[in-house]
N, C-alpha and C positions, 0 to 999 in steps of 0.2 A: 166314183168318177171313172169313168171310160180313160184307157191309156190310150193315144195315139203316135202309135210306134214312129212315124214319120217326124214329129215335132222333136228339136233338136231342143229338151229339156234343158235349163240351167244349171250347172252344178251350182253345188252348195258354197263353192268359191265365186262363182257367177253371180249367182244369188246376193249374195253379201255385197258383191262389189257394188251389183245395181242398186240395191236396198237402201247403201249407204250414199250413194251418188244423188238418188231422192231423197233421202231425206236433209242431205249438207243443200242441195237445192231449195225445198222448201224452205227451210229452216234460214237460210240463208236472206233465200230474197221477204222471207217473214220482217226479217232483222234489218235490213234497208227502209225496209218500206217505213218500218215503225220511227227509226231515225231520220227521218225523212218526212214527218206528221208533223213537228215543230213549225216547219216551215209553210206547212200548208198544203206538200206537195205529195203525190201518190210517184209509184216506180213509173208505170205509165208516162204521169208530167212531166219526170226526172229525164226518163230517155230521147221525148219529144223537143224537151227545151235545149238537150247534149245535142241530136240531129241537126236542129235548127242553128243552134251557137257553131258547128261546125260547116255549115252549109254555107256556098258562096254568097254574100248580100244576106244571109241568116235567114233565106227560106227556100223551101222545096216546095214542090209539086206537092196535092192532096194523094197523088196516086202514089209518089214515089217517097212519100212518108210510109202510107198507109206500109208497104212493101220491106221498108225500112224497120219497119216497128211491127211485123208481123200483127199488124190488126186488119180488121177487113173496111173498108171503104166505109161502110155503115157507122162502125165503130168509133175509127177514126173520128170522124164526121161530129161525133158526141162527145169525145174527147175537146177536139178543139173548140166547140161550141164553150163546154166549161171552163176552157183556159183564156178566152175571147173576154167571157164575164169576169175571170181574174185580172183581165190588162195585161196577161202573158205572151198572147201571140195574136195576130187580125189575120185574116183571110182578104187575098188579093185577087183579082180577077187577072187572069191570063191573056195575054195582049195577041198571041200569035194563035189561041185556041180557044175561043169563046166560052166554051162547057169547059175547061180547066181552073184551078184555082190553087192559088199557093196557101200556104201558111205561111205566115211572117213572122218572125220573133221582134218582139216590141220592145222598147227602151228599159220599162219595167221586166219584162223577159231576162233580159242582158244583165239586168242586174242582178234580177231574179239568181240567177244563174252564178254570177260572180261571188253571191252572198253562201250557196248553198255549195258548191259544187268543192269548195274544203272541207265542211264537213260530212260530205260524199264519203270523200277519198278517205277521211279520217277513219271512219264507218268498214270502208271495204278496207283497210287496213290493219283496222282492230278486230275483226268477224271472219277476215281471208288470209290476205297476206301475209303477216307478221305470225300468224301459225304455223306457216309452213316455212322450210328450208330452202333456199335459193333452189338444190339440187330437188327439193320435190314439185316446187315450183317449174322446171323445166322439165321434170316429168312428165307433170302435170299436162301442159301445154303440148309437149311433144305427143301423149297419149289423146287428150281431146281433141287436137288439131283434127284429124283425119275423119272425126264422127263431124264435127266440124262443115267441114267439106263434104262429106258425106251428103246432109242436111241440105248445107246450102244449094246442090245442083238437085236437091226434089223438091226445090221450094215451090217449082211451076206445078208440080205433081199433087200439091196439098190442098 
């Protein structure tokens, strides 16, 4: 393989850091997701049903989901479709924007939500949290924040 003197190569401490960042990532949201079958629900459903349970009146815009959830419009769109067939969320039509459309969280949603979302926390608890020490836990946070931010101002960029 050709060296390219200009690329700022990882060291072996770099290396590791990032290697092991992927694989607690995969590994991680592996371990969610599988906890999370019980109920019926993918990470996907998990985040859409959090967005919406936090949202004023429990829905958003299709756009301002999509954006929310880092899915693309299309995506979206097939997501909610399957969650419509679960009784999780309806789709409403936009009063002030004719081609606009919400997602709504439904009664069953709500509960959906109320039922799952302890043993969420449980999950990210036993898998995250409770392995780490308060002090690497602010580590933590203090070191991600800034890729964080990073991210979120190239999000128009992606």
């Amino acid at each position: 393989m050709e060296t390219d003197t200009a690329t700022r190569w990882l060291t072996d401490a770099e290396q590791c850091a990032w290697r092991t960042h992927l694989d607690v990532s995969r590994l991680l949201m592996h371990q969610l997701e599988k906890d999370l079958q019980p109920f019926g629900l993918t990470n996907n459903d998990y985040e859409i049903l959090v967005n919406l349970s936090e949202s004023e009146n429990h829905r958003m815009r299709m756009s301002d989901l999509a954006t929310a959830t880092l899915q693309s419009k299309s995506r979206l769109s097939h997501q909610i479709t399957r969650m419509e067939a679960a009784g999780l969320v309806r789709r409403e039509n936009c009063e002030s924007d004719r081609r606009g459309l919400y997602a709504v969280l439904t009664d069953e949603g709500l509960e959906t939500m109320r039922k799952v979302a302890p043993h969420h926390v449980a999950s990210v608890r036993e898998h995250f949290i409770d392995l780490l020490s308060p002090t690497s836990l602010t580590a933590l946070r203090d070191s991600l924040g800034p890729v964080a931010e990073h991210l979120r101002g190239n999000r128009g960029k992606i």
